[in-house]
Structure formats: C-alpha cells, structure tokens
C-alpha positions as CSV (number, residue, x, y, z in Angstrom):
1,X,-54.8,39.7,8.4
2,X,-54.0,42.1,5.5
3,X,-56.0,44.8,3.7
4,X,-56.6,45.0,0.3
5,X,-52.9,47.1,0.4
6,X,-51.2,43.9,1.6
7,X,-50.2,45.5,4.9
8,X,-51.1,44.2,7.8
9,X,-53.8,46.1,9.7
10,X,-52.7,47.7,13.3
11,X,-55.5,47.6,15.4
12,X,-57.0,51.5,16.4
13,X,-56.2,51.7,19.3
14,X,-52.6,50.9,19.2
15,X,-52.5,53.8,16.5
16,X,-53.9,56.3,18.8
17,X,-51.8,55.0,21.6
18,X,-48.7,55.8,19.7
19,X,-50.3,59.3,17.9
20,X,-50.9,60.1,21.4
21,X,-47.4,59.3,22.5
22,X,-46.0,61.6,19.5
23,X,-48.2,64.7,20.0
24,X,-47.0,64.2,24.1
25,X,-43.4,64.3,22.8
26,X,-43.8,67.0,20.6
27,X,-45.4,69.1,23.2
28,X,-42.6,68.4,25.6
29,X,-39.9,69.3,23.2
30,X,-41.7,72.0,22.7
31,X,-42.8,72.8,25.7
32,X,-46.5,73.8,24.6
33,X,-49.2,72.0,26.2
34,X,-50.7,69.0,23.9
35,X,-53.7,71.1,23.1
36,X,-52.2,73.0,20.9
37,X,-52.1,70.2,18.2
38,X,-56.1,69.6,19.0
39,X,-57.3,73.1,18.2
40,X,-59.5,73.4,15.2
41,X,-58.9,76.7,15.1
42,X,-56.3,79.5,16.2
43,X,-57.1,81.0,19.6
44,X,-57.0,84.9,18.7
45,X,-56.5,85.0,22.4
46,X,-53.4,83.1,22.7
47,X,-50.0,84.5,22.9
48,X,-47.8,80.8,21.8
49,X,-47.4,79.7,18.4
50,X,-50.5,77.8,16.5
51,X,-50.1,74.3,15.7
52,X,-49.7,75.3,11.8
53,X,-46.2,77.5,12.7
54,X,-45.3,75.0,15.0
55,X,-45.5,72.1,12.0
56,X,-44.1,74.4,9.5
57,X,-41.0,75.0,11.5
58,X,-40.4,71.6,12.2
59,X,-41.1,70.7,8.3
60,X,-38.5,73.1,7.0
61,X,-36.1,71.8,10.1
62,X,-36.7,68.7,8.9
63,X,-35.3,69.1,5.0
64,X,-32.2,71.0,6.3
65,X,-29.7,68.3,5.6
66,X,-26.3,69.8,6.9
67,X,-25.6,69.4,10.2
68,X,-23.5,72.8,10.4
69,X,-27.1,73.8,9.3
70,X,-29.7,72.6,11.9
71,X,-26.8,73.4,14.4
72,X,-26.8,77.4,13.1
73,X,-30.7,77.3,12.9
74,X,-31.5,75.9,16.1
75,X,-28.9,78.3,17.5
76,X,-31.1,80.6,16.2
77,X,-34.6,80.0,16.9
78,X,-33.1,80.0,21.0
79,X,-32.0,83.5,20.5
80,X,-35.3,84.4,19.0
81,X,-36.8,82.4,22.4
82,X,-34.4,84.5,24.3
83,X,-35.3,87.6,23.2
C-alpha cells in the first residue's frame, strides 16, 4: 500500500527497530550511553557532551568532503579526547 506521497508505508515498528539500531550505533562509536540521544534536556550535572554537540560535530564531519580533511579532523578531536 502507498500513501498519498506514493511511497510505500513501512510499518512502525520496523522504523523504530532500525532508529533504535542507529541511536545504539551511534552511542557505541561514540562510546556515550544511548541515553544521551533521549534527554529532553541537558543534564547540568553531567560531565559528557549533550546530544546537540554530539549531532553538531557529526553534522559539520559530515560536509567535510576531503579525505586529507576528515583524516586531519578526526586526528584532532582524539587529541582533544586525549588531553
């Protein structure tokens, strides 16, 4: 069956299966538990990055097109972890 779009509908729960799956990804790579992508708002109590930094970083990652690039950037944002 299609909506009105023409696409054909994916049934909820397979969309939160593979939301789910994403967000448990995400976390991993950055090892942050998946709670941090559920808060409504920031923990003034917590020391990790909030969700918002944590989207930003990987939106600006995201446009940098040369490899050289990301390789220099990720290099980095390790030494900042490091530190």
């Amino acid at each position: 069956m299609t909506d009105a779009g023409g696409f054909v509908a994916l049934d909820a729960a397979s969309r939160l299966s593979e939301q789910e799956q994403l967000l448990r990804q995400l976390a991993e790579m950055l090892h942050l538990p998946v709670s941090v992508f559920r808060r409504r708002r920031p923990d003034p109590t917590a020391d990790g990055p909030t969700a918002g930094e944590c989207a930003a970083i990987l939106a600006a990652f995201s446009r940098i097109r040369d490899p050289d690039a990301r390789r220099r950037c990720l290099a980095m944002v390790e030494r900042c972890a490091d530190a």
